[in-house]
C-alpha positions in Angstrom: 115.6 140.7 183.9 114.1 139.6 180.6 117.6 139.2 178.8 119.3 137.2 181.4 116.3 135.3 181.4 116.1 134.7 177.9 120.3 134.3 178.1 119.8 131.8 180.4 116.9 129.9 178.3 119.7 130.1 175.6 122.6 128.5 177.6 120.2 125.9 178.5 119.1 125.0 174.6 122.6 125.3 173.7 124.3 122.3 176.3 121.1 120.2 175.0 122.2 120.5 171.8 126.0 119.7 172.1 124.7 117.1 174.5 122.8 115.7 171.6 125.3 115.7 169.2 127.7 113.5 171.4 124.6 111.2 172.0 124.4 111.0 167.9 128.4 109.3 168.0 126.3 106.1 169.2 123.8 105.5 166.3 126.4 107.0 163.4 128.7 104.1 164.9 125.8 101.3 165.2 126.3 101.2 169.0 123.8 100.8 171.7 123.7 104.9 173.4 125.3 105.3 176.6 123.4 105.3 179.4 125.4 108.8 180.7 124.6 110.8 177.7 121.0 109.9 177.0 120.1 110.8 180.8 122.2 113.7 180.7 120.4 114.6 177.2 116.9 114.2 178.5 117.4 115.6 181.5 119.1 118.6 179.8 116.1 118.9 177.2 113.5 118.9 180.8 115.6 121.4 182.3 115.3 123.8 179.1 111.0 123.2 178.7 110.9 123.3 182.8 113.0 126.4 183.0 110.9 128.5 180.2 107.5 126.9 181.4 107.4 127.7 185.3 107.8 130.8 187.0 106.4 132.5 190.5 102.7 131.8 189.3 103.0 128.9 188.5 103.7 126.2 185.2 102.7 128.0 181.9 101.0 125.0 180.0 100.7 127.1 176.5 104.6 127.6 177.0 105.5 124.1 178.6 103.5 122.5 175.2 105.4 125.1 172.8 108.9 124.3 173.9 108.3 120.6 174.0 107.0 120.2 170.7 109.8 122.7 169.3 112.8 120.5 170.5 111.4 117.5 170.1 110.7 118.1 166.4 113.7 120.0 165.8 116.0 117.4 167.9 114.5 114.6 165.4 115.7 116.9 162.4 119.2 117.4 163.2 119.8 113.3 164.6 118.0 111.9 161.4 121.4 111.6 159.1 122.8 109.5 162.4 120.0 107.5 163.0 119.8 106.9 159.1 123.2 105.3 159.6 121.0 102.2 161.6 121.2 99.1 159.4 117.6 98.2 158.4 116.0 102.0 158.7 113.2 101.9 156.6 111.4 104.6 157.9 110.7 106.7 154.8 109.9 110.2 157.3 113.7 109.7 158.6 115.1 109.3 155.5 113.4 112.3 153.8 114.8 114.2 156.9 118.4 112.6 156.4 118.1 113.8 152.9 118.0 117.2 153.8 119.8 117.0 156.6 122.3 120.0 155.9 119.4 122.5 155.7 116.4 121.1 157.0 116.6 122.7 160.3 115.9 125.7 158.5 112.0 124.8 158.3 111.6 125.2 161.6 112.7 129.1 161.5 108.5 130.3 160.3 107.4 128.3 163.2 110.0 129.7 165.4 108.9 132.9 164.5 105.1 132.4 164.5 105.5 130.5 168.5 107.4 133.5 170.0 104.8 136.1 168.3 102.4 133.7 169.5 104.2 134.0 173.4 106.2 136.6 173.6 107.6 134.7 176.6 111.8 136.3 177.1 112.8 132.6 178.3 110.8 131.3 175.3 112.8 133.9 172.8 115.8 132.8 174.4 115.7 129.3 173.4 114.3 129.8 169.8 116.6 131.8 169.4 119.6 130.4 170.3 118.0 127.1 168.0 117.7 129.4 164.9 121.0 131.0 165.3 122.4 127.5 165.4 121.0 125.7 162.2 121.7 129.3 160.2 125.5 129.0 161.2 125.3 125.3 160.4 123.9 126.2 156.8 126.1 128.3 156.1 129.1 127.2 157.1 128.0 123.8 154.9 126.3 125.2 152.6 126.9 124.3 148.8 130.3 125.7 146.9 132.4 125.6 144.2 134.4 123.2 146.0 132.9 119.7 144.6 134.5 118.2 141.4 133.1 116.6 138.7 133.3 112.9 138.0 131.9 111.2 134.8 130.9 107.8 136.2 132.2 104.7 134.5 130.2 102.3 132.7 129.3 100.0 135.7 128.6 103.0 138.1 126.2 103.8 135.4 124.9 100.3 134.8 123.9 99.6 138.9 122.5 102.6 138.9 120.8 102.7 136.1 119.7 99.3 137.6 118.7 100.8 140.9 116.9 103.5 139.3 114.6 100.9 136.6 115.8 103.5 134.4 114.4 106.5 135.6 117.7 108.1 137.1 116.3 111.6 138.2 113.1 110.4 139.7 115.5 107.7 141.9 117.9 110.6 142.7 114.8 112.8 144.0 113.5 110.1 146.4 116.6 109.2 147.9 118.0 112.9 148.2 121.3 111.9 146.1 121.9 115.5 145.6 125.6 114.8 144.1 124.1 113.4 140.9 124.4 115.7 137.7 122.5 114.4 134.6 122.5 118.1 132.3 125.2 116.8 130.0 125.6 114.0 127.6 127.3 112.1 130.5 126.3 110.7 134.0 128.3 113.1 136.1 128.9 113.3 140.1 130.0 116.5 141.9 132.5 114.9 144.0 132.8 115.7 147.6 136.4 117.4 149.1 137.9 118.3 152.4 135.9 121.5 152.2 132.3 120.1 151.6 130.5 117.4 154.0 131.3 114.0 153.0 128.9 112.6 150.2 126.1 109.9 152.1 128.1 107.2 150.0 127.5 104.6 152.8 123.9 104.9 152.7 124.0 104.7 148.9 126.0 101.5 148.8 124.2 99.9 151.7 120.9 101.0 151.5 120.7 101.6 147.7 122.9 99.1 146.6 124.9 101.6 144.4 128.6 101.4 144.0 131.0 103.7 145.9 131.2 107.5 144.9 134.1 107.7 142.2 135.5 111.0 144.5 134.9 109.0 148.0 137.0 105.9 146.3 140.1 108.4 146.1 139.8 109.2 149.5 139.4 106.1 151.2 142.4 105.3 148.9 144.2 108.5 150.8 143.1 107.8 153.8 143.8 104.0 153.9 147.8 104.6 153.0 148.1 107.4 155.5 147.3 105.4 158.2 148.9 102.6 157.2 152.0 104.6 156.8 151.6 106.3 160.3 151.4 102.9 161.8 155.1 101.8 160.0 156.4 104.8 161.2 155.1 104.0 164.9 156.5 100.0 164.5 152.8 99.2 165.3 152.7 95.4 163.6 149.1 96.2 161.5 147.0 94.8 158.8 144.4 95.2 156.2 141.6 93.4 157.6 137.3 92.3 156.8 136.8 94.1 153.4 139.6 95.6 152.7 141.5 92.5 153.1 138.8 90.7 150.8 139.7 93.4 147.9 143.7 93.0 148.2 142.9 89.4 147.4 140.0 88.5 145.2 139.4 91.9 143.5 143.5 92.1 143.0 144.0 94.9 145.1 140.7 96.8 144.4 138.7 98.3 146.8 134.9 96.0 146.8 133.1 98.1 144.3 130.0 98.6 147.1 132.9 99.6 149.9 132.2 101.8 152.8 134.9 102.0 154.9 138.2 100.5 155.0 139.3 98.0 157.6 143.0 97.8 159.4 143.6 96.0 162.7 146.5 96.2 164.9 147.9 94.5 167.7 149.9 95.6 170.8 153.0 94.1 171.3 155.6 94.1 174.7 155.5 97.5 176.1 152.8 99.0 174.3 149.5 99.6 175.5 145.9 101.0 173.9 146.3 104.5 175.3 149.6 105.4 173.8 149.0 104.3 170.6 145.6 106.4 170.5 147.2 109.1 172.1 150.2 109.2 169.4 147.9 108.2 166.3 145.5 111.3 166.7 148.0 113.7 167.6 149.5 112.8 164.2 145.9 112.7 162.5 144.8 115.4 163.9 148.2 117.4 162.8 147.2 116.4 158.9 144.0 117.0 159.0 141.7 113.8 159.6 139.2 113.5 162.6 139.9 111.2 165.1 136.7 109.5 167.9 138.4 106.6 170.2 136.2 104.1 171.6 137.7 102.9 174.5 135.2 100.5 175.7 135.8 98.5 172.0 139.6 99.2 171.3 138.5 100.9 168.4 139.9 104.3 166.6 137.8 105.6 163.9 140.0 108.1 161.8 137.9 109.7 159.4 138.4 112.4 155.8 136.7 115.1 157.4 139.4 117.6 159.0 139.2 117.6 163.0 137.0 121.2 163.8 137.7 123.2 167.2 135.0 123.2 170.1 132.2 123.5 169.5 132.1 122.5 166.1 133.9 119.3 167.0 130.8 117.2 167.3 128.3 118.7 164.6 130.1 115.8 162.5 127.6 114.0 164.2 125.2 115.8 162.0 126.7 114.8 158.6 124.7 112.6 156.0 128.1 110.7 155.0 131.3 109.6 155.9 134.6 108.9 154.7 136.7 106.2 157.3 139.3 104.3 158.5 138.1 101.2 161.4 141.1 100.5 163.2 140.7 97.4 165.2 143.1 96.9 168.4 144.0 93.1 168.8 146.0 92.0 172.0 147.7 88.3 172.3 146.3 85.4 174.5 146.1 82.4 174.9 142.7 80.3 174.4 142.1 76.7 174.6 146.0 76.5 174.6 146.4 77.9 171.3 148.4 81.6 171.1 145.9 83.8 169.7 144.9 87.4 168.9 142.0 88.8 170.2 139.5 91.8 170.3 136.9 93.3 172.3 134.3 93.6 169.2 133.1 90.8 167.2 134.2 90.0 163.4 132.5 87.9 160.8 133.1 84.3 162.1 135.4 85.0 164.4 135.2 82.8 167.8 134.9 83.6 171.1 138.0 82.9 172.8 138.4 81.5 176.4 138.2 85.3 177.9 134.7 86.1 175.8 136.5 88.3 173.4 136.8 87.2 169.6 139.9 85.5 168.1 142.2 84.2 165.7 145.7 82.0 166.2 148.1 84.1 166.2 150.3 82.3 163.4 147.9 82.9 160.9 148.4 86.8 161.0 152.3 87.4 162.6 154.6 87.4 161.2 152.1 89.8 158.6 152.7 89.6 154.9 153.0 91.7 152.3 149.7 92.3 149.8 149.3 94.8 146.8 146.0 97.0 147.9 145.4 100.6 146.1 148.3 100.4 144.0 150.7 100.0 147.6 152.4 97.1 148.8 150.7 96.9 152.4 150.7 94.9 155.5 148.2 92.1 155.6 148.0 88.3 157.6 150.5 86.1 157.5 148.3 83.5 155.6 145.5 85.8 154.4 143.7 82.9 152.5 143.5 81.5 155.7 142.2 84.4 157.1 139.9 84.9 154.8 138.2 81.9 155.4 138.1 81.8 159.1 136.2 85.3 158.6 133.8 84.7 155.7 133.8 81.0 154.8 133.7 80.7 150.7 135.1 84.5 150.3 135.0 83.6 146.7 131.2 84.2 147.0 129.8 87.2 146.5 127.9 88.6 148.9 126.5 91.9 150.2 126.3 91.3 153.4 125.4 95.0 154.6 123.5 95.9 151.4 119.9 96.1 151.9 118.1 92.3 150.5 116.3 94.0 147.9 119.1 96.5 146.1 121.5 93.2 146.7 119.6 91.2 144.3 118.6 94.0 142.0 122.5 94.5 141.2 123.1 91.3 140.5 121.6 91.8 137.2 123.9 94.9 136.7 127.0 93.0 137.7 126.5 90.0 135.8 125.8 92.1 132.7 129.1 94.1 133.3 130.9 90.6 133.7 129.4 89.2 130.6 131.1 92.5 128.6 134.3 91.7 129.9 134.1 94.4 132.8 135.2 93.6 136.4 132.3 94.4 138.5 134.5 94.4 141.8 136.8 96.7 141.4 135.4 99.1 138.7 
């Protein structure tokens, strides 16, 4: 009776915890949680604490507190590296957790142990269990290997973050859990992230930290950029480089933005296609060469992504990654607003309007027939008049600006960049 118990306690943890992980999509996105998932989440966690607190005599209130405070602490371990993605986190206790988000479910294996000496509740062993089992196969399945290459950073890599840092490069590295930094040698080195290690937290370093893009995450947004693009040729899908990417092809001369995170490409659906099909063909093909594919309907967005598509259950413990390494692929459709032909999508962009159907627009002769534009050494799709489209999206994209970088690391690298430009360095596109 004890083991199917303590089996069932187990079943119960686990579907919280997958549950979980599919709740994390939301926050690692920037998107409001679904109402579905958080209720099926909660409820889910108050089945698990119900299940292993009540019996025949009754509710077990030392048992009922135990389970509670286990989950609830270890739940807020394992989401801190997705809701670290949040623009604007400043809460120092989530990003110490984010830090050490690949083994800092770990810590809770001593109290695990010391709460079922405590109560040697069966239903109770069940559920720490089947937690402890988790986050060891999680460790060591992404555990640090030989895998990561080393990258000497160039001379304005070095300079923002020397910038960052006020000089004290280990001490900054330390606080902010940049763990990819290697300072032994002469040189400023960074042990590059592959397909077989997690994805280096580059997006929180460039937007939170103001540093510039991982030299190893630049090459594979590089890869992953002309993949897609050349899936999207192969499938006739009229596409172009769009928001930052675009930005880079023309005022950085076909650099990627030297602070980049992502890379931008919107598409549009022309006679006889439709949103479904072109998901449906784009991540059988991704998912064939290795690169994660997560469709959200509700926005006509497909996020491809470095990281190599996993089978169930592993699928979603991306979720529980630090970093990530992605292409935003933006699904346009044509209308008419305000009798102008336009193209359309759900999500807003930049300055984009709202057209007459609440969506967000552009006319559609400023992007078809698209262009061609020299972007990471390719000649690649882009707007029609991508000056034009430029400004419509940013105003003066001659400016500078950082508009996701945190106010503070923004105006700290300025210093850096104008000190690089000064030299006769291109802070953009180094």
């Amino acid at each position: 009776m004890g083991l199917f118990e303590a089996s069932i306690a187990a079943a119960f943890y686990f579907a919280a915890y997958m549950s979980l992980l599919r709740l994390l999509i939301y926050p690692r996105n920037w998107c409001a949680s679904a109402p579905s998932t958080l209720l099926t989440t909660g409820g889910l966690v108050v089945a698990l604490v119900t299940f292993v607190s009540v019996s025949s005599q009754g509710v077990d209130v030392t048992l009922m507190c135990i389970s509670a405070a286990f989950v609830v602490v270890l739940f807020t371990i394992i989401s801190a590296p997705a809701i670290d993605f949040l623009p604007g986190n400043d809460r120092p206790a989530i990003q110490f957790l984010a830090g050490h988000g690949a083994y800092a479910g770990l810590w809770m294996l001593p109290v695990a142990v010391a709460a079922g000496y405590a109560a040697s509740d069966p239903k109770l062993l069940g559920a720490l269990a089947a937690a402890m089992v988790i986050e060891v196969l999680w460790y060591v399945r992404h555990r640090p290997t030989g895998a990561r290459r080393p990258y000497i950073l160039n001379d304005q890599d070095v300079s923002v973050l020397k910038t960052q840092a006020k000089g004290d490069i280990g001490r900054f590295a330390k606080r902010h859990g940049i763990g990819e930094l290697d300072m032994s040698g002469d040189d400023v080195r960074w042990q590059g992230c592959s397909k077989d290690t997690l994805p280096c937290a580059f997006n929180l370093y460039t937007n939170r930290l103001g540093l510039n893009t991982a030299p190893c995450c630049r090459e594979h947004l590089k890869d992953i950029c002309l993949y897609v693009c050349a899936c999207l040729s192969d499938m006739k899908v009229a596409h172009w480089l769009e928001g930052g990417s675009l930005l880079g092809a023309v005022r950085e001369h076909g650099a990627l933005l030297a602070w980049e995170d992502d890379i931008d490409i919107s598409a549009v659906l022309e006679d006889g296609q439709d949103w479904a099909s072109l998901a449906k063909e784009l991540t059988e093909r991704c998912q064939r060469d290795g690169y994660y594919v997560d469709l959200f309907v509700d926005k006509s967005l497909i996020a491809i992504s470095f990281d190599p598509p996993r089978p169930w259950p592993f699928r979603w413990e991306r979720s529980r990654m630090r970093g990530e390494i992605r292409v935003d692929l933006a699904v346009y459709r044509h209308a008419v607003s305000q009798d102008v032909a336009v193209l359309e999508r759900i999500s807003p962009k930049g300055a984009f309007p709202k057209t007459e159907s609440g969506w967000y627009g552009v006319p559609k002769d400023v992007v078809l027939p698209t262009s061609r534009i020299e972007f990471l050494g390719k000649e690649l799709s882009c707007p029609n008049r991508p000056d034009d489209y430029l400004r419509r999206l940013y105003g003066d994209y001659n400016k500078v600006e950082f508009t996701y970088i945190d106010p503070v690391a923004a105006e700290t690298r300025q210093s850096a960049d104008a000190d690089v430009t000064v030299n006769g360095a291109d802070s953009a596109s180094s």
